[in-house]
C-alpha positions in Angstrom: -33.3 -13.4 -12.2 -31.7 -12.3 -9.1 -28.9 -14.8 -9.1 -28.3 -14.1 -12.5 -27.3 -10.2 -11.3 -25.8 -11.8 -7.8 -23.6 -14.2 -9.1 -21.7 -12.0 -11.5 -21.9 -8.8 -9.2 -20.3 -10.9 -6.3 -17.3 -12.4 -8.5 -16.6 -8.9 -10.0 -16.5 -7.5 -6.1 -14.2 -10.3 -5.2 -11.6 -9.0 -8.3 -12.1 -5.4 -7.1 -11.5 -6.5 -3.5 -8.5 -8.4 -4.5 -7.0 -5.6 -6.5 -7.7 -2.2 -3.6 -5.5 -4.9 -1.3 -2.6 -5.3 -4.0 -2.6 -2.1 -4.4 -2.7 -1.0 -0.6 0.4 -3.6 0.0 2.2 -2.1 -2.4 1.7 1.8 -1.2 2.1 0.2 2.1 5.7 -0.9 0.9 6.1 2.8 -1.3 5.5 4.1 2.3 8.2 2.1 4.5 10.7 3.0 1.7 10.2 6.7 2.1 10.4 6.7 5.8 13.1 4.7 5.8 14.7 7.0 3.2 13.5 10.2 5.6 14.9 8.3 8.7 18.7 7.8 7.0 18.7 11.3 5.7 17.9 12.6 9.6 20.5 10.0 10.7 23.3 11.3 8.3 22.2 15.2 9.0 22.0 14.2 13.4 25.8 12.6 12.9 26.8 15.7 11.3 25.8 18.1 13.9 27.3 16.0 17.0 30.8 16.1 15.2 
């Protein structure tokens, strides 16, 4: 009885495993984009004020 409840709890953990990391990797990209997006705005606003 107990592989009958292990077997599909462990392939259901392995999809929900797979799924927080493909949706951490893709935050983890949302991220760099922002920064970068911050990081060229200070870079534009810094080139202004030395001129």
């Amino acid at each position: 009885a107990g592989l009958m409840v292990g077997i599909p709890a462990l392939f259901f953990h392995r999809f929900l495993l797979r799924r927080v990391e493909e949706l951490v990797v893709g935050m983890e990209q949302e991220a760099i984009k922002l920064v970068e997006v911050v990081q060229g705005d200070r870079d534009v606003d810094l080139g202004e004020g030395k001129a």
